[in-house]
NUMAR-331454 format. One line per field, with one value per residue (C-alpha): residue in one letter; chain; z, y, x. Coordinates in nm, 4 decimals, always signed. Each point is the difference from the previous one (the first is absolute). Layout:
N
r = [A	...]
c = [A	...]
Z = [Z	...]
Y = [Y	...]
X = [X	...]
//
This chain:
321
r = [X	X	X	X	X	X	X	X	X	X	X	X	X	X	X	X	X	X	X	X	X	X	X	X	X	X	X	X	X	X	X	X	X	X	X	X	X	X	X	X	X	X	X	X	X	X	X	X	X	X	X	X	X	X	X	X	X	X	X	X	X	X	X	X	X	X	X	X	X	X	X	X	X	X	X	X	X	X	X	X	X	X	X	X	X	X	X	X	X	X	X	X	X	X	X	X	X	X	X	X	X	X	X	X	X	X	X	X	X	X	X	X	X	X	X	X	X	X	X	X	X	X	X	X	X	X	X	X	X	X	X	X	X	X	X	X	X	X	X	X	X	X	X	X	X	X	X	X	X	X	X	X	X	X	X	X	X	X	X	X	X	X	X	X	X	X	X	X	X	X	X	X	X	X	X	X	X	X	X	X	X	X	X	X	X	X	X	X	X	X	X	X	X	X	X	X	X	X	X	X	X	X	X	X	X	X	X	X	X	X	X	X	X	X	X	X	X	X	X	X	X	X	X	X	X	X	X	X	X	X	X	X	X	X	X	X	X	X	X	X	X	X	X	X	X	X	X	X	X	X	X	X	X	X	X	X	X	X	X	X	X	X	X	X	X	X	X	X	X	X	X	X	X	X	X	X	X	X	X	X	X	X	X	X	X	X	X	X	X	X	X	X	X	X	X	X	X	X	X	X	X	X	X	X	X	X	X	X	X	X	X	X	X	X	X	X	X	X	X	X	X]
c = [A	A	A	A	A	A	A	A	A	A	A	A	A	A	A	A	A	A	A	A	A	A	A	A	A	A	A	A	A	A	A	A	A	A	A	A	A	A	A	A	A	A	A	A	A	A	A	A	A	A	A	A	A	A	A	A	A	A	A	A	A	A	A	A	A	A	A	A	A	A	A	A	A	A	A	A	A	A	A	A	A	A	A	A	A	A	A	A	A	A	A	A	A	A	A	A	A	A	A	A	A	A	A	A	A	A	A	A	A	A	A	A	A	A	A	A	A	A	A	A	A	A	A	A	A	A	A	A	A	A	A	A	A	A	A	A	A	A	A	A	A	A	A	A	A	A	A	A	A	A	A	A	A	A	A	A	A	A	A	A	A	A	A	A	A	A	A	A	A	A	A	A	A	A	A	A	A	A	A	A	A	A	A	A	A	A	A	A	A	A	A	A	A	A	A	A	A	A	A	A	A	A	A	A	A	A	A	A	A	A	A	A	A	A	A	A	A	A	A	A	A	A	A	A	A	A	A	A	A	A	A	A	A	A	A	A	A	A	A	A	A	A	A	A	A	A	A	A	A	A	A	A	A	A	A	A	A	A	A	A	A	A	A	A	A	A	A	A	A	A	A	A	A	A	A	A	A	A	A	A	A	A	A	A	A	A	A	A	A	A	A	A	A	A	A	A	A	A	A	A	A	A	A	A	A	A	A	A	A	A	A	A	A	A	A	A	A	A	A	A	A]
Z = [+0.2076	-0.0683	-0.3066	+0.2275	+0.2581	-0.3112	-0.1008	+0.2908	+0.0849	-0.3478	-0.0250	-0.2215	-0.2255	-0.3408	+0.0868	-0.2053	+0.1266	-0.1873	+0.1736	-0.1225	+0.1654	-0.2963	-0.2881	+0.2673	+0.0996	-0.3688	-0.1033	+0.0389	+0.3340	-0.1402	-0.1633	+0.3276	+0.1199	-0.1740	+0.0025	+0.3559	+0.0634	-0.2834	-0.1595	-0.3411	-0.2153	-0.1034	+0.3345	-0.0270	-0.3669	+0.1019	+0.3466	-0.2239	-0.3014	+0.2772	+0.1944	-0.3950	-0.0726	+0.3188	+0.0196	-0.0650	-0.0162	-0.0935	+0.2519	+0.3474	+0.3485	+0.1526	-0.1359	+0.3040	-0.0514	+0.3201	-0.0498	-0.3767	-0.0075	-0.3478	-0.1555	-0.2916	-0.0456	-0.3167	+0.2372	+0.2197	-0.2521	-0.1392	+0.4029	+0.0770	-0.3309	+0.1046	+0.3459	+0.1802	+0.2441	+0.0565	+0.3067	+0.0433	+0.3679	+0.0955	+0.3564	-0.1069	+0.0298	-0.3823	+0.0108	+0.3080	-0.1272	-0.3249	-0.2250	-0.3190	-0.2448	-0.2039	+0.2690	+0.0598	-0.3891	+0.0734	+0.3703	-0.0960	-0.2039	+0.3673	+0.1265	+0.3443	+0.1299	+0.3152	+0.1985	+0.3320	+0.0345	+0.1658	-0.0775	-0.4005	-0.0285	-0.0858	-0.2633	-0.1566	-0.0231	-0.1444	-0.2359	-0.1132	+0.1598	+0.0041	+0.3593	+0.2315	+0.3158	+0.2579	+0.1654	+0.2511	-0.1115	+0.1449	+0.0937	-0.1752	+0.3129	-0.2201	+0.0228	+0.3761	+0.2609	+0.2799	-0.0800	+0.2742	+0.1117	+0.2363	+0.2996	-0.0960	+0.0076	-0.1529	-0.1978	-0.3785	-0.2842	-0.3497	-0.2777	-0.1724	+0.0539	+0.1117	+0.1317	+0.3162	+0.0149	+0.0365	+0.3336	+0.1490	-0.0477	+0.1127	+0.3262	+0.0690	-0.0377	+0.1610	+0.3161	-0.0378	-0.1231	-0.2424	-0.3529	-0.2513	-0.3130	-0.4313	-0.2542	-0.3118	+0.0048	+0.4242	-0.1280	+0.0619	+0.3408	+0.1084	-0.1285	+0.2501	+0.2541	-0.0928	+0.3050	+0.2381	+0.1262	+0.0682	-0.4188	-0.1324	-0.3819	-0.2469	-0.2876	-0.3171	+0.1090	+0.1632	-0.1472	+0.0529	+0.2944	+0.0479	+0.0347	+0.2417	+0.2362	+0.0105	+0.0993	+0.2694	+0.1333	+0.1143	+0.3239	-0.1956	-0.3472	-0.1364	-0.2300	-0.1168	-0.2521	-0.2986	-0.0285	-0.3419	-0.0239	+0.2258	+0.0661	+0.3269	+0.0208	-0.1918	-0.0376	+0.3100	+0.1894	-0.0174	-0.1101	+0.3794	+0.1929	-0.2355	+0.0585	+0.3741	+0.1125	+0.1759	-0.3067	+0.0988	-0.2311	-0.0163	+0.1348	-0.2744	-0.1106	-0.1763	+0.2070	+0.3210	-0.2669	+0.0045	+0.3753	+0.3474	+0.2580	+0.1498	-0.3933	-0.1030	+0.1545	-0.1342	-0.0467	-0.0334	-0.0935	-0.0680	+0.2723	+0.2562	-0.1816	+0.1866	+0.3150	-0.0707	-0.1790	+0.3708	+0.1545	-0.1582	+0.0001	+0.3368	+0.0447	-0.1426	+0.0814	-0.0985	-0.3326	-0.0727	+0.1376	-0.3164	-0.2534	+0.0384	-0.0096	-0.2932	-0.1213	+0.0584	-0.1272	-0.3694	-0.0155	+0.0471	-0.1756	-0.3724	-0.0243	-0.1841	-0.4197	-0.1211	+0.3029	-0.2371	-0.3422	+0.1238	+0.0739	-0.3444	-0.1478	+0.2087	-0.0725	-0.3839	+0.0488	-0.1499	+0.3527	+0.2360	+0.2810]
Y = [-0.1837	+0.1702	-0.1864	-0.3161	+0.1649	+0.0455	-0.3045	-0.1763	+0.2539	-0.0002	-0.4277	-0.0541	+0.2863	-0.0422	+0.2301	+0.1233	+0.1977	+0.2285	+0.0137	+0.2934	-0.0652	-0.2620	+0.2796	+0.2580	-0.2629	-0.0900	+0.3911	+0.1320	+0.1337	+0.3777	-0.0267	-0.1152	+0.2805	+0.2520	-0.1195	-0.0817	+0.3911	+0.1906	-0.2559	-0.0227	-0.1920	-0.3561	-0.1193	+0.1657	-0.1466	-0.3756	+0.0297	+0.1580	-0.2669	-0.2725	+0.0567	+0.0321	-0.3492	-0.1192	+0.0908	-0.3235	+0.1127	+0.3684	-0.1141	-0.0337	+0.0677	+0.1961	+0.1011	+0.0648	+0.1878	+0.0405	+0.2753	+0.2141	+0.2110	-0.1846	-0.0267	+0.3038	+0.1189	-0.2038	-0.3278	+0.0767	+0.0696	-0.3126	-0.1659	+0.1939	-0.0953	-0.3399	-0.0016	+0.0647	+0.1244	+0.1183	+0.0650	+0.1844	-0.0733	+0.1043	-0.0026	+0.2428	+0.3770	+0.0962	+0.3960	+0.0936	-0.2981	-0.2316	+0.2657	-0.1069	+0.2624	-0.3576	-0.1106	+0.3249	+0.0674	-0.3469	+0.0306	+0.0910	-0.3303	-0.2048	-0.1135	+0.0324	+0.0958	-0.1262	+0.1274	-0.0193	+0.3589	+0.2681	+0.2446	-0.0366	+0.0102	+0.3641	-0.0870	-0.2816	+0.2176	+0.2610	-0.2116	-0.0885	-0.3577	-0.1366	-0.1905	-0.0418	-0.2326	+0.0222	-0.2929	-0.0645	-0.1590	-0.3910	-0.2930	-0.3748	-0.2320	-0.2968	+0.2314	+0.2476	-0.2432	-0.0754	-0.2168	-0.0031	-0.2750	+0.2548	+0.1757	+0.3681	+0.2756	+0.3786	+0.2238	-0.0836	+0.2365	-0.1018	+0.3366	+0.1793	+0.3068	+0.3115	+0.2720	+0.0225	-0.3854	-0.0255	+0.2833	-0.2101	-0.3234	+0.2009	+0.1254	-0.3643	-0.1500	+0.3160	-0.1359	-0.3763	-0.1115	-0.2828	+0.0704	-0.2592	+0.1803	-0.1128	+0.2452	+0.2133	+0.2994	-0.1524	-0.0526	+0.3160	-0.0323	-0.3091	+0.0584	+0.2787	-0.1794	-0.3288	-0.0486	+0.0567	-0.3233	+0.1017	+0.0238	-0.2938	+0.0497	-0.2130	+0.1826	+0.1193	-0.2180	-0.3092	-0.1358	-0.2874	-0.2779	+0.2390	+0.3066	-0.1309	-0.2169	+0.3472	+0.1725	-0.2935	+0.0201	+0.3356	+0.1428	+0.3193	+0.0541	+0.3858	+0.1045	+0.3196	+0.1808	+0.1874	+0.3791	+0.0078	-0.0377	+0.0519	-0.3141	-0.1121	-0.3730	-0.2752	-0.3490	-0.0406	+0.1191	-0.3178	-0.2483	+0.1073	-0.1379	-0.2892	-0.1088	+0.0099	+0.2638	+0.3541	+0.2983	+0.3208	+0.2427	+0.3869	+0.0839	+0.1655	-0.0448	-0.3295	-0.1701	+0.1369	-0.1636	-0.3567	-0.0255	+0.1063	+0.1059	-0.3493	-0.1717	+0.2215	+0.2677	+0.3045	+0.3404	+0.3074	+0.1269	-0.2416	+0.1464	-0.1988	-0.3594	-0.0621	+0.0625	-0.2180	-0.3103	+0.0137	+0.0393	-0.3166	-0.2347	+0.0044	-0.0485	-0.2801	-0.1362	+0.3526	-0.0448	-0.3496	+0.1014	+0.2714	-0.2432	-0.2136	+0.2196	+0.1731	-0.3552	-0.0652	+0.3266	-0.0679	-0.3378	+0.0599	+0.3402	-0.0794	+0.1664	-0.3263	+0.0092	-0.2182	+0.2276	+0.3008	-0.1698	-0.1598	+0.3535	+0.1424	-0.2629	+0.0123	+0.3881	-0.0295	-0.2941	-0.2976	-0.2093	-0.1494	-0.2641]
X = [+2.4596	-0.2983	-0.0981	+0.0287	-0.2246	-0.2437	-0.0086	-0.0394	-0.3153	-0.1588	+0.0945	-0.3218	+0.1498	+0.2611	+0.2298	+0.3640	+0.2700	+0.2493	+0.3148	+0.1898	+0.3485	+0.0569	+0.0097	+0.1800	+0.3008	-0.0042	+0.0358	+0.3680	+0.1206	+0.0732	-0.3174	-0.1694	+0.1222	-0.0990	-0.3656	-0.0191	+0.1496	-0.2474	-0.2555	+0.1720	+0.2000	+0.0084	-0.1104	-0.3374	-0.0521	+0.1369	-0.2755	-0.2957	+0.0996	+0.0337	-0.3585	-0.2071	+0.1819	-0.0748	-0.3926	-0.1913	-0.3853	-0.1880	-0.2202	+0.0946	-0.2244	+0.2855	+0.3486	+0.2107	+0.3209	+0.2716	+0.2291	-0.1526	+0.3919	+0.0955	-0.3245	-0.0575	-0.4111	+0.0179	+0.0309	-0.2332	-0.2864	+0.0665	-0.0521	-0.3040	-0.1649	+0.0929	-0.1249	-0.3712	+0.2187	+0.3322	+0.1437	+0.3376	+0.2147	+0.3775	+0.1062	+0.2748	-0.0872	-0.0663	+0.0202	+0.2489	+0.2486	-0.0135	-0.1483	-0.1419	-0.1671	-0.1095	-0.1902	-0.1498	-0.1140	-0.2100	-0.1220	-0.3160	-0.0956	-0.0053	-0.3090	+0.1875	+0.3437	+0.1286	+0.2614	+0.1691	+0.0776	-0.2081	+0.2039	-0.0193	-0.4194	+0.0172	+0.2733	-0.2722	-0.2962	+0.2478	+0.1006	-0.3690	-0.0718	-0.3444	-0.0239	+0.2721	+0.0181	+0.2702	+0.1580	+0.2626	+0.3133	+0.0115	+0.1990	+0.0046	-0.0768	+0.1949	+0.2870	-0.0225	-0.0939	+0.2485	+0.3145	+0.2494	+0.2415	+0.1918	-0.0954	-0.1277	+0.2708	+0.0520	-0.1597	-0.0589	-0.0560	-0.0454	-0.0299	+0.1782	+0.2580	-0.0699	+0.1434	-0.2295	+0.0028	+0.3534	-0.0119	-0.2056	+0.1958	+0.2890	-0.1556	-0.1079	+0.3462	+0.1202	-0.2110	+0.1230	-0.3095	+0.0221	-0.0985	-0.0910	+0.0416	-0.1195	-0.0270	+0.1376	+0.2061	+0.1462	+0.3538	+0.1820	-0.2007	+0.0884	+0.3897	+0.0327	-0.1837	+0.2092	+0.1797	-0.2943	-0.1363	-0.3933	-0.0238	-0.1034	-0.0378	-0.1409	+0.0479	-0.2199	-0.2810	-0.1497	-0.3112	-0.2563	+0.1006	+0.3078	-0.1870	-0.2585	+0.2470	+0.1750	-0.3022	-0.1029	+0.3474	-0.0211	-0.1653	-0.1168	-0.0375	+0.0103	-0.2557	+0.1941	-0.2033	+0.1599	+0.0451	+0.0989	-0.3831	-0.3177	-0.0811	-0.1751	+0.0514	+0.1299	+0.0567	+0.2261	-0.2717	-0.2325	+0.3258	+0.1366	-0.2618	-0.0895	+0.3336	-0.0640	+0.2348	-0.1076	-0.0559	+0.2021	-0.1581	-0.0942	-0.3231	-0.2439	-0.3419	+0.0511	+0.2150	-0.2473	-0.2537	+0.1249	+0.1518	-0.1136	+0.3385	-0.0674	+0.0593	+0.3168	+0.2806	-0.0528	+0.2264	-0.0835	+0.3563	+0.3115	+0.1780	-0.1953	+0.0881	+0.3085	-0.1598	-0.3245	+0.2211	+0.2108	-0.3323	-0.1726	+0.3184	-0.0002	-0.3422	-0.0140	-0.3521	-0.1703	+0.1768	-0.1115	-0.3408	+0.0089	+0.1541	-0.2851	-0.3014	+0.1792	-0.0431	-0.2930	-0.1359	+0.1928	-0.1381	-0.3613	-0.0553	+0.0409	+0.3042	+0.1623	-0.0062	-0.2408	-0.2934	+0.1109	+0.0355	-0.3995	-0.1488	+0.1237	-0.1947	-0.3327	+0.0933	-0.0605	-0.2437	+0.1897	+0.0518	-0.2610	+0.0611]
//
């Protein structure tokens, strides 16, 4: 996606792209394994082997590389010899989760590093990098924009598993509240929760059209943040509104950052969500009122992907309108 984004923004440019999932799929599934879990092994050799085969010039105006877990300090010489400037960017937390002691033995070759979490820029100056910008994470307007053949109805939340997650789920159903529900790791939740008709589960996930009409379908959309890391926002909490429908989300000071009380409904502790879902359904116009200056607010601050991918690049000087 963000190679397309590139393109389209650089469109006088030549541009190549290395896509790395072709020598991972290819590489066996114990092996992908193994190197996904501790950077080693034969899927770390067929990546590196891959990307050298794959590099087409020494002499590129910017080498951009999404995600650097795979690629060994040998690599990455090679790319910043290559390159005027190279530019490293991972949505993903890279020190609290997805750890790579690789990527850290070669931080210090990027011209810039961009990230999405505030919580990690100790972690990159730590780890030696040269400039760092911090973005929000964003939404793909092709993708979250309101799709709805269906009157609205329920609560939605698309994520993953955890522990604290599945409370709150619990409490909501607990309170007949209908619950929309897509994700890994749900099954032994919704197999005790089987027989209760205010779960309605869609399994591991839902993604493009599917995800969105979910979204758009509901009157609320939770943007539950993860404790198994620190993070303060994430891409829920600009895909909600995009898609038209009211953000529930915890109140901090990056979601305070991107929505006023009159643009999202905030908590301060999960306890209160039952009591401000009931509040909102059946207030209906003060909830619409929210969904659409949430909205609006998405759609005119730059939060969507190709605003971020354009400020990287007026950020190491290789874009102007």
């Amino acid at each position: 996606m963000r190679f397309n984004i590139l393109k389209s923004l650089l469109k006088d440019s030549e541009a190549d792209s290395i896509n790395i999932s072709i020598p991972i799929m290819s590489t066996q599934k114990l092996f992908r394994s193994v190197g996904w879990r501790y950077n080693i092994g034969p899927l770390i050799k067929n990546i590196n082997q891959y990307i050298k085969h794959n590099l087409q010039s020494n002499a590129y105006d910017l080498v951009w590389v999404d995600k650097a877990k795979f690629v060994t300090p040998e690599t990455a010489k090679l790319l910043r010899n290559a390159a005027r400037m190279l530019v490293h960017f991972t949505p993903d937390p890279a020190f609290a989760y997805h750890r790579s002691t690789l990527f850290y033995k070669h931080i210090h070759l990027y011209d810039l590093c961009v990230t999405t979490k505030s919580y990690e820029i100790a972690n990159y100056y730590d780890a030696g990098v040269k400039e760092l910008l911090l973005t929000s994470q964003g939404y793909d307007p092709s993708v979250h924009k309101p799709i709805t053949d269906t009157a609205k109805s329920g609560v939605c939340f698309l994520g993953h598993f955890e522990e604290e997650r599945g409370e709150i789920i619990q409490e909501l159903l607990n309170n007949e509240i209908t619950v929309k529900l897509a994700g890994i790791k749900w099954g032994s939740f919704a197999r005790k929760n089987c027989d209760n008709k205010y779960l309605v589960y869609y399994g591991d996930g839902v993604y493009g059209d599917k995800y969105a009409k979910l979204i758009s379908g509901s009157l609320i959309g939770l943007g539950l943040l993860s404790k198994w890391v620190p993070e303060l926002h994430t891409t829920r909490t600009f895909e909600i509104p995009a898609c038209g429908t009211a953000l529930l989300t915890e109140v901090n000071k990056e979601t305070r950052q991107f929505f006023t009380e009159e643009e999202a409904i905030f908590f301060d502790n999960s306890s209160q969500i039952p009591s401000l879902i009931k509040y909102y359904l059946e207030n209906n116009a003060e909830l619409s009122a929210i969904a659409q200056r949430g909205s609006k607010r998405v759609l005119s601050s730059g939060y969507d992907y190709r605003s971020i991918v354009e400020t990287i690049l007026r950020k190491v000087c290789v874009y102007e309108e």
